[in-house]
PyMOL Python script that loads the backbone (N, CA, C, O; Angstrom):
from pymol import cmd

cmd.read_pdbstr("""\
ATOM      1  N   UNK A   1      11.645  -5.811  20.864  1.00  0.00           N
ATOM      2  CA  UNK A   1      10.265  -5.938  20.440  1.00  0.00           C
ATOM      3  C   UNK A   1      10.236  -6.520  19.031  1.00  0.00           C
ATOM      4  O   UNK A   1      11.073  -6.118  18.222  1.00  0.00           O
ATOM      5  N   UNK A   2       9.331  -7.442  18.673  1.00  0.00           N
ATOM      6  CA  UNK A   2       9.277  -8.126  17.375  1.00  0.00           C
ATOM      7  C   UNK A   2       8.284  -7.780  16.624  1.00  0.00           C
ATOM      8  O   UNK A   2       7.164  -8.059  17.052  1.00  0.00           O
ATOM      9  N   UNK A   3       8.399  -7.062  15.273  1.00  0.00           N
ATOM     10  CA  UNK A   3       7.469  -6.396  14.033  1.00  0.00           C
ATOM     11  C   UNK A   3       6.609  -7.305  13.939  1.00  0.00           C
ATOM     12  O   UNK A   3       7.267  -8.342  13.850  1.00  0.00           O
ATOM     13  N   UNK A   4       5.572  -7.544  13.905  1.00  0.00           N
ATOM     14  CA  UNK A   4       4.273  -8.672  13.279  1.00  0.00           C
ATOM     15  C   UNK A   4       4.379  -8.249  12.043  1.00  0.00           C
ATOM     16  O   UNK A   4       5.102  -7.307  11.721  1.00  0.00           O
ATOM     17  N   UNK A   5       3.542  -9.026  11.114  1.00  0.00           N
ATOM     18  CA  UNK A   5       3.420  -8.720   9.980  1.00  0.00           C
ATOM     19  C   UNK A   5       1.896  -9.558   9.344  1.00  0.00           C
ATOM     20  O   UNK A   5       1.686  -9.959   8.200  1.00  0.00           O
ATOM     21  N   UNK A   6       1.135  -9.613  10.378  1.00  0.00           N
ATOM     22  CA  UNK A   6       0.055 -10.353  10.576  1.00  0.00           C
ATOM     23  C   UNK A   6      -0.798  -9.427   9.605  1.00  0.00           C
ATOM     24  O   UNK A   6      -0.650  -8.210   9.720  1.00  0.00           O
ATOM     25  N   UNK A   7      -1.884 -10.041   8.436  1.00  0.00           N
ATOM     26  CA  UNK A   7      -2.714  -9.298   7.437  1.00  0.00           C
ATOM     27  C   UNK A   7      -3.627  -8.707   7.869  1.00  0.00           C
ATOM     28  O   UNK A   7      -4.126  -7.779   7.232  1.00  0.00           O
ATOM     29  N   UNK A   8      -4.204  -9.194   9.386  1.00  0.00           N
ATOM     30  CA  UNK A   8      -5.237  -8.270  10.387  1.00  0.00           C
ATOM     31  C   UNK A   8      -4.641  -6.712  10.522  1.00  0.00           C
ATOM     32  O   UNK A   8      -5.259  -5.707  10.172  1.00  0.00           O
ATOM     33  N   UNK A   9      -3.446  -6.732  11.046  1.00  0.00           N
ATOM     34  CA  UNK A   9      -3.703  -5.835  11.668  1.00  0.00           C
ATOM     35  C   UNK A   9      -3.044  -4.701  10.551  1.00  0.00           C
ATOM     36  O   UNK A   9      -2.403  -4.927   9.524  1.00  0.00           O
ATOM     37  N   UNK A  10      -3.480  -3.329  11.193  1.00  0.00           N
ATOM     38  CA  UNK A  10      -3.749  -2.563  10.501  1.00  0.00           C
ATOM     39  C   UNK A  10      -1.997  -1.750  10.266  1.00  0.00           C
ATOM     40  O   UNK A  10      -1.229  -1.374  11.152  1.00  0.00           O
ATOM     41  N   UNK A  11      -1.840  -1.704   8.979  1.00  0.00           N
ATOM     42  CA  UNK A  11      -0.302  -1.190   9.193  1.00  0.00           C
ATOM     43  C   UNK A  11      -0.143   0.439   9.648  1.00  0.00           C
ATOM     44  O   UNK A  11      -1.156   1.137   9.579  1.00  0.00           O
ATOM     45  N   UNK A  12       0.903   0.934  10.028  1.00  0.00           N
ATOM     46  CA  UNK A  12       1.045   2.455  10.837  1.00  0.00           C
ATOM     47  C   UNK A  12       0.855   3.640   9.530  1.00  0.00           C
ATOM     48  O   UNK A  12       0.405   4.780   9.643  1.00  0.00           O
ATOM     49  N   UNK A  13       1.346   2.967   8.302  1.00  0.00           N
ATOM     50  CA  UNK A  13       1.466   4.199   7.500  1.00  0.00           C
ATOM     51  C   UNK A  13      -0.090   4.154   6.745  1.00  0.00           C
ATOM     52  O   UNK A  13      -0.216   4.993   5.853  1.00  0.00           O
ATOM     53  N   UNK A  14      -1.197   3.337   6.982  1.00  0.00           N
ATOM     54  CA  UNK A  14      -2.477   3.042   6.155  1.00  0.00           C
ATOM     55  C   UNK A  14      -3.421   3.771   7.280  1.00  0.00           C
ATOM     56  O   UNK A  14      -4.340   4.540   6.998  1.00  0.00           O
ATOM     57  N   UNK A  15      -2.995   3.360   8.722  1.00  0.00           N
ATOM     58  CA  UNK A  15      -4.028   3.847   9.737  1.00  0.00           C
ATOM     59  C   UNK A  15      -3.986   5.584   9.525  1.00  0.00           C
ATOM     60  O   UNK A  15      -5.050   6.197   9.616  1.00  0.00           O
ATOM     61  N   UNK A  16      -2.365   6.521   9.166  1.00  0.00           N
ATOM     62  CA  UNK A  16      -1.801   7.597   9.058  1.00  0.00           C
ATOM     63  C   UNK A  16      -2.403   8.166   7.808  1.00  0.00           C
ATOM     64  O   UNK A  16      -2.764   9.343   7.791  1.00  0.00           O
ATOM     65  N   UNK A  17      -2.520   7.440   6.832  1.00  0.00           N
ATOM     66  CA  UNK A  17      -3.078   8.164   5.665  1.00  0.00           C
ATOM     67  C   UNK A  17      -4.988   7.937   6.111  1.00  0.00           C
ATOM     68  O   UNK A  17      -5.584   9.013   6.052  1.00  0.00           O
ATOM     69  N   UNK A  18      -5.563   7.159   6.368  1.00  0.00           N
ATOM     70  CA  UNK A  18      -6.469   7.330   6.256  1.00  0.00           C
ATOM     71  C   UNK A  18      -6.699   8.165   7.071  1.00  0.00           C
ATOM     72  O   UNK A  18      -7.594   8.872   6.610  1.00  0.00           O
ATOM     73  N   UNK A  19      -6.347   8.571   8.230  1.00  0.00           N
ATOM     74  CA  UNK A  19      -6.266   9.586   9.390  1.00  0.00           C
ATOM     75  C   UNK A  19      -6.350  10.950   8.303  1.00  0.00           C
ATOM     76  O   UNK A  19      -7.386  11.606   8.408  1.00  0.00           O
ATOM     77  N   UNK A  20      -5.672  11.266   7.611  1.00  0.00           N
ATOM     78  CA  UNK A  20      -5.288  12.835   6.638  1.00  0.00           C
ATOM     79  C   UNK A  20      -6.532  12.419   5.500  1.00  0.00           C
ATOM     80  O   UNK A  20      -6.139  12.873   4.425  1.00  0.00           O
ATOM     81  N   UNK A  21      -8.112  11.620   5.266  1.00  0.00           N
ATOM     82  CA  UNK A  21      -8.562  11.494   5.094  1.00  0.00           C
ATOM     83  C   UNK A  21      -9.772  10.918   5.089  1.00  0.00           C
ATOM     84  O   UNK A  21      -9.971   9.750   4.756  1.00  0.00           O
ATOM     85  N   UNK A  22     -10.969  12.032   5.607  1.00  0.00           N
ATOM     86  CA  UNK A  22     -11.842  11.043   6.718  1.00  0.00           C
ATOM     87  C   UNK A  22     -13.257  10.860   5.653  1.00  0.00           C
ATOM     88  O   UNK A  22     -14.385  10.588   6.066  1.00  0.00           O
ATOM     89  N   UNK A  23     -13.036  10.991   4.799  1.00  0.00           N
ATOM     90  CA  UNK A  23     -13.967  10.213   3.588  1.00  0.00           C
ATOM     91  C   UNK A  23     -13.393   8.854   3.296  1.00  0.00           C
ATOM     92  O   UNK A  23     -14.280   8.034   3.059  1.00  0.00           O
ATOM     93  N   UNK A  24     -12.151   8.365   3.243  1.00  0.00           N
ATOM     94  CA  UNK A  24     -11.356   7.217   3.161  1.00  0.00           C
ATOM     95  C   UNK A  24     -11.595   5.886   4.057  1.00  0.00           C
ATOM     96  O   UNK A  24     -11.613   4.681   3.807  1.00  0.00           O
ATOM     97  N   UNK A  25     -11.777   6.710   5.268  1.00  0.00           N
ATOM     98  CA  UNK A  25     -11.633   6.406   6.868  1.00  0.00           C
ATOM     99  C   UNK A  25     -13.199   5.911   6.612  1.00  0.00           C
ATOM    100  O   UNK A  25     -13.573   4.738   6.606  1.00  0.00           O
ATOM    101  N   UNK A  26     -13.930   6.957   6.424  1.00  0.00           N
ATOM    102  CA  UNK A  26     -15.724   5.949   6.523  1.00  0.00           C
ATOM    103  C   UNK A  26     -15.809   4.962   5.926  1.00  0.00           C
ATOM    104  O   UNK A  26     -16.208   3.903   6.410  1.00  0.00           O
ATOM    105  N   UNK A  27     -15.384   5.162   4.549  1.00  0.00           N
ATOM    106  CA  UNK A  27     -15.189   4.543   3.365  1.00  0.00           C
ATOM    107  C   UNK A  27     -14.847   2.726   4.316  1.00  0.00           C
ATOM    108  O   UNK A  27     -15.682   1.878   4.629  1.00  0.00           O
ATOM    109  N   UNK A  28     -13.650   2.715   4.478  1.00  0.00           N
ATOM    110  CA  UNK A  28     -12.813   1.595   5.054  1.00  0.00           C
ATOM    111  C   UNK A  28     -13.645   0.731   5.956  1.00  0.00           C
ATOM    112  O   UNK A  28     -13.568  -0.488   5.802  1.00  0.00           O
ATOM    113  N   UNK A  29     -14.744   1.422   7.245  1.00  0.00           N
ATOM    114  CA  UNK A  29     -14.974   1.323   8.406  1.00  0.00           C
ATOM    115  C   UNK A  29     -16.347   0.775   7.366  1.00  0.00           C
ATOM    116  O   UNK A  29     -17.090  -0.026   7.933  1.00  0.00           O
ATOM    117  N   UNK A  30     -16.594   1.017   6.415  1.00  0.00           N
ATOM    118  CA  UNK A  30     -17.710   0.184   6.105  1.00  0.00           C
ATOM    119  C   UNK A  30     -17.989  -0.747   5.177  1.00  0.00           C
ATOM    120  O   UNK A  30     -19.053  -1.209   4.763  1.00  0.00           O
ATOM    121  N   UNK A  31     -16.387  -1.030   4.809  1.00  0.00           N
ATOM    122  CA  UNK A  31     -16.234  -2.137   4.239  1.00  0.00           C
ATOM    123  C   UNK A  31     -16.409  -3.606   4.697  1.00  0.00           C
ATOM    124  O   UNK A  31     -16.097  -4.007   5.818  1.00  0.00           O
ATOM    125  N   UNK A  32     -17.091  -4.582   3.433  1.00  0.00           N
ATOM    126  CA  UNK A  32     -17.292  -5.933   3.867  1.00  0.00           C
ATOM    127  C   UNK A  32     -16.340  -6.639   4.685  1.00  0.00           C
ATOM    128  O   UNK A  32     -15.413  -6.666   3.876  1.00  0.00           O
ATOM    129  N   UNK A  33     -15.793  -7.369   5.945  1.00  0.00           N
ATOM    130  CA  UNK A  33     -14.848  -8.311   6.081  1.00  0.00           C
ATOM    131  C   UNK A  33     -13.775  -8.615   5.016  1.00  0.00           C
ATOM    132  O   UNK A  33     -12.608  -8.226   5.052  1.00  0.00           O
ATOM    133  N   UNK A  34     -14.320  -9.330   4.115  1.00  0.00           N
ATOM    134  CA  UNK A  34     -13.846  -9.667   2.644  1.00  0.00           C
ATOM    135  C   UNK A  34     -12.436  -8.495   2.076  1.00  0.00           C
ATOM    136  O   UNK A  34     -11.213  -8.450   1.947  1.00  0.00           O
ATOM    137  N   UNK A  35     -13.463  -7.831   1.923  1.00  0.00           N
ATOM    138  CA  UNK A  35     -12.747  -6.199   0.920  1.00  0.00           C
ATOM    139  C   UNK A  35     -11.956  -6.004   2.083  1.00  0.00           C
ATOM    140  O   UNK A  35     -10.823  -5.864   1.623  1.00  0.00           O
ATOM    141  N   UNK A  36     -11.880  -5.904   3.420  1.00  0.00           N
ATOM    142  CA  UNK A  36     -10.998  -4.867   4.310  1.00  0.00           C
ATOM    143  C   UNK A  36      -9.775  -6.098   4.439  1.00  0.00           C
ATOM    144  O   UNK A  36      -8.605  -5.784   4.655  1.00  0.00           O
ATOM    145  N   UNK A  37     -10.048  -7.001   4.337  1.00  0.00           N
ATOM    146  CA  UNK A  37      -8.990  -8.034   4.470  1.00  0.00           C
ATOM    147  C   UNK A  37      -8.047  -8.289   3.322  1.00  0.00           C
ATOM    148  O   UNK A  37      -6.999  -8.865   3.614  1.00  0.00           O
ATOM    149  N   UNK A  38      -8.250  -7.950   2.054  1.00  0.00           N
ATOM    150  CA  UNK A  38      -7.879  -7.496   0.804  1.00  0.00           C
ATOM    151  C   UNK A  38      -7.211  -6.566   0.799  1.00  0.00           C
ATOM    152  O   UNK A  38      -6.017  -6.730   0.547  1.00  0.00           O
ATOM    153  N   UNK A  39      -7.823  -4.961   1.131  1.00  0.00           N
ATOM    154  CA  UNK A  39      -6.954  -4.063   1.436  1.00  0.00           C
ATOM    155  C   UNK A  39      -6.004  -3.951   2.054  1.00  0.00           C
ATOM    156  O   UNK A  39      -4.960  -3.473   1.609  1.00  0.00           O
ATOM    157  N   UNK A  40      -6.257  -4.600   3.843  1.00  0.00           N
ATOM    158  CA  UNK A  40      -5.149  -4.884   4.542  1.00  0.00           C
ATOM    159  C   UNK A  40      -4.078  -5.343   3.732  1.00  0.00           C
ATOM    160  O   UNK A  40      -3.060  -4.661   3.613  1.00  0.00           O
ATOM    161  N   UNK A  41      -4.242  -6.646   3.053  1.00  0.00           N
ATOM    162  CA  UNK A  41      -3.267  -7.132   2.201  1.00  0.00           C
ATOM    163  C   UNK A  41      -2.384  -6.176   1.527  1.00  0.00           C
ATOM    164  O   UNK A  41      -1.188  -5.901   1.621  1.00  0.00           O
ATOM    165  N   UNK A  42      -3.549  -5.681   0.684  1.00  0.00           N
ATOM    166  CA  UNK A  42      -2.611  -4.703  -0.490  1.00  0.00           C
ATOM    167  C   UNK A  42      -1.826  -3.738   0.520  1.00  0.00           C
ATOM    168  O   UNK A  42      -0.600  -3.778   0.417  1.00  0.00           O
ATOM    169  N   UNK A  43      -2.236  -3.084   1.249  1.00  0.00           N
ATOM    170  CA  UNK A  43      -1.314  -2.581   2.499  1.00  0.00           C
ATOM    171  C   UNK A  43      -0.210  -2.541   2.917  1.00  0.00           C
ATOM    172  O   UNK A  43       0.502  -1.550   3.083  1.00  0.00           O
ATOM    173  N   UNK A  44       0.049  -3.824   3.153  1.00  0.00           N
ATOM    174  CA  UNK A  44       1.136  -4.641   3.851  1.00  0.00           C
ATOM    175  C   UNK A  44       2.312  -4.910   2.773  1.00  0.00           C
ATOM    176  O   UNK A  44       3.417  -5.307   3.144  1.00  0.00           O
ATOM    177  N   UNK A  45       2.037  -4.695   1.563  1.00  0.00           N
ATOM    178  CA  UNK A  45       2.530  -4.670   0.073  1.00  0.00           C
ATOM    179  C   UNK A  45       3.395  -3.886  -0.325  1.00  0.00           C
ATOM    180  O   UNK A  45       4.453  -4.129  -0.906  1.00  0.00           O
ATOM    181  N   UNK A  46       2.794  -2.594   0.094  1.00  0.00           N
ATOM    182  CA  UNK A  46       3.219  -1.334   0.228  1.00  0.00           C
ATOM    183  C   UNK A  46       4.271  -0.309  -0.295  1.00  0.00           C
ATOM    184  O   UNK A  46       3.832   0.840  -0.350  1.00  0.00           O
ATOM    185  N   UNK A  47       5.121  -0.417  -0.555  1.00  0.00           N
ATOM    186  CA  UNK A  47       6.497   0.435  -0.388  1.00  0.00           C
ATOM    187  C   UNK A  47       6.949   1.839  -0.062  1.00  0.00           C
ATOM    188  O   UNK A  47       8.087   2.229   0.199  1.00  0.00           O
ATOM    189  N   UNK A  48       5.974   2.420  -0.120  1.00  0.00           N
ATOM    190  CA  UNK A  48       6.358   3.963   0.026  1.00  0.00           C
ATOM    191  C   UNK A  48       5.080   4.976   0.170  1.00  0.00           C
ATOM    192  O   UNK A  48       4.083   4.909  -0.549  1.00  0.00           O
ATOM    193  N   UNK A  49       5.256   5.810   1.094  1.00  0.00           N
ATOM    194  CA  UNK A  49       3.301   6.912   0.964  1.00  0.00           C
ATOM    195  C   UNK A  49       3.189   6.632   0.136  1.00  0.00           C
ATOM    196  O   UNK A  49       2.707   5.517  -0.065  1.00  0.00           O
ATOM    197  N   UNK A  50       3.614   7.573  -1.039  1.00  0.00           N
ATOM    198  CA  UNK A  50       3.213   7.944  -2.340  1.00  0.00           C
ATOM    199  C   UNK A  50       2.291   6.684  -3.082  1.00  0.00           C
ATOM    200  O   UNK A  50       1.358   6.861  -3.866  1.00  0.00           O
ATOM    201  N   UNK A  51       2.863   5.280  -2.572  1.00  0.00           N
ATOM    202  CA  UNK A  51       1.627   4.419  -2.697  1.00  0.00           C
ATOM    203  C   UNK A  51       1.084   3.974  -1.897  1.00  0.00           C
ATOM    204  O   UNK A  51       0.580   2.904  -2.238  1.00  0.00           O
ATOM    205  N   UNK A  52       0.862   4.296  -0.741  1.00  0.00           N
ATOM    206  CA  UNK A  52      -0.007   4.150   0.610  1.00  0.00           C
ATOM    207  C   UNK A  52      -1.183   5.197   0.026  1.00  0.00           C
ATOM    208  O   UNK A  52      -2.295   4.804  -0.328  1.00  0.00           O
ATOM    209  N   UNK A  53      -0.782   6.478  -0.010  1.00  0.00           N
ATOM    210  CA  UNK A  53      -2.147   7.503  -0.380  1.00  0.00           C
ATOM    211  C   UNK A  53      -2.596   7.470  -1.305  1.00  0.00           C
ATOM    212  O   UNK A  53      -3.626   8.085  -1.583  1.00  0.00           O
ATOM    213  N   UNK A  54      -1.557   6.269  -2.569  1.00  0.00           N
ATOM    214  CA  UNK A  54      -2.616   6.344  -3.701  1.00  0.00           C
ATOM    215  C   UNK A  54      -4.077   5.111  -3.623  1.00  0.00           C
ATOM    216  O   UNK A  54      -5.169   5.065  -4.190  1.00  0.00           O
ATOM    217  N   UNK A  55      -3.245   4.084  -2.433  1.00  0.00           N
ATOM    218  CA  UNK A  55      -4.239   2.923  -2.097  1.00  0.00           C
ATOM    219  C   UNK A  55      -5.628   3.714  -0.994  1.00  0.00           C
ATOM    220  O   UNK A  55      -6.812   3.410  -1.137  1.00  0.00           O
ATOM    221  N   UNK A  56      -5.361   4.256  -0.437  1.00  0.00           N
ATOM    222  CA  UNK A  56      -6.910   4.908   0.037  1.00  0.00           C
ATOM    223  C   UNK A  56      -6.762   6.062  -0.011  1.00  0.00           C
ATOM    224  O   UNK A  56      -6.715   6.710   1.034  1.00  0.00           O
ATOM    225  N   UNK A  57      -6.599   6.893  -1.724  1.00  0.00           N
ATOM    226  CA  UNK A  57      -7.462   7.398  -2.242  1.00  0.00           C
ATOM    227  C   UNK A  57      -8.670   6.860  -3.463  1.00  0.00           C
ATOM    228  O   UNK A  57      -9.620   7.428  -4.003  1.00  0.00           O
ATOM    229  N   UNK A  58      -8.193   5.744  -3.543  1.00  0.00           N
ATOM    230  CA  UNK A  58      -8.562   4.510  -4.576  1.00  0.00           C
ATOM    231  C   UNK A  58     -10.086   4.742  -3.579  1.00  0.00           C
ATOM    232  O   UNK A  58     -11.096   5.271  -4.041  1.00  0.00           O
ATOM    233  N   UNK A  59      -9.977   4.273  -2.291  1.00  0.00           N
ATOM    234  CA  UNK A  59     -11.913   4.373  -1.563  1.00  0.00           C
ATOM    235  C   UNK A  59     -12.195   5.229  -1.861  1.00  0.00           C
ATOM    236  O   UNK A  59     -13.386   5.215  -2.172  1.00  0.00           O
ATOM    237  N   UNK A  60     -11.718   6.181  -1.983  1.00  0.00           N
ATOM    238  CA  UNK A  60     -13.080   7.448  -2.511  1.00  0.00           C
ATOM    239  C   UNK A  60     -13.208   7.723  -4.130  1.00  0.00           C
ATOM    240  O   UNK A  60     -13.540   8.726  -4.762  1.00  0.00           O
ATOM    241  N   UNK A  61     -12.912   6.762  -4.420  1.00  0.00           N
ATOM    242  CA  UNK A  61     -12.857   6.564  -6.228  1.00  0.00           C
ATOM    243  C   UNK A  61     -14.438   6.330  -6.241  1.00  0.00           C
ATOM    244  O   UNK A  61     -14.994   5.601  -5.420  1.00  0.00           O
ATOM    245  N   UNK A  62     -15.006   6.919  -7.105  1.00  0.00           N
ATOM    246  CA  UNK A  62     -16.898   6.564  -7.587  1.00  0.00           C
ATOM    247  C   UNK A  62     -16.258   4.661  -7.610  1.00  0.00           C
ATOM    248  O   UNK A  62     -15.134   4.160  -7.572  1.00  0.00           O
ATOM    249  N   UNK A  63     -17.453   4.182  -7.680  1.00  0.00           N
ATOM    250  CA  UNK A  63     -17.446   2.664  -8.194  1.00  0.00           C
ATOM    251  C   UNK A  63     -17.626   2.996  -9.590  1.00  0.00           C
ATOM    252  O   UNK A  63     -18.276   3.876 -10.155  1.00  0.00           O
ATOM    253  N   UNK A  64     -16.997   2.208  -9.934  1.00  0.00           N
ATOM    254  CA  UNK A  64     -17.093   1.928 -11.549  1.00  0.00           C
ATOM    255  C   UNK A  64     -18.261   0.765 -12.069  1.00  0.00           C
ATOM    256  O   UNK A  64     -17.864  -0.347 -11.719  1.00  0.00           O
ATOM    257  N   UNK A  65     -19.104   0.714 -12.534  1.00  0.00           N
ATOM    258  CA  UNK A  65     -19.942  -0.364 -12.598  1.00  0.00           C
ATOM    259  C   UNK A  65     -20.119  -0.459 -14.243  1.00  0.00           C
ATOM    260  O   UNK A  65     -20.829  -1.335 -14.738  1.00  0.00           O
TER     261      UNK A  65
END
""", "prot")
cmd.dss("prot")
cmd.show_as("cartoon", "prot")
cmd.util.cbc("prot")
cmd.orient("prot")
C-alpha cells in the first residue's frame, strides 16, 4: 500500500487529536476552504503530538484582533 501525502487529505494524528477535542473539531468543520487548507498544510509538517495538539489547540485560541 502507498502513503499519500496529498494536502487534502486529512492526516491520522490531526483527525486523532481533534477527536480528544470537540471544541477544536467545530472549530475546524467551520473553517473557510482557505484556512482548512492551510492547516492541513501545517499538519502534514508536523513531527510529533506534542506538536499536533499544540496545532489544534491553537483553534480554540480567542482570535486576537
Amino acid at each position: 500500500m502507498r502513503k499519500s501525502n496529498h494536502s487534502g487529505e486529512l492526516p491520522l494524528g490531526l483527525g486523532l487529536a481533534l477527536a480528544q477535542n470537540p471544541e477544536a473539531m467545530k472549530r475546524f468543520s467551520s473553517l473557510s476552504e482557505p484556512a482548512r487548507s492551510e492547516l492541513l498544510r501545517k499538519a502534514h509538517g508536523v513531527s510529533s503530538k506534542n506538536e499536533m495538539q499544540a496545532l489544534v489547540q491553537a483553534l480554540t485560541a480567542p482570535d486576537v484582533t
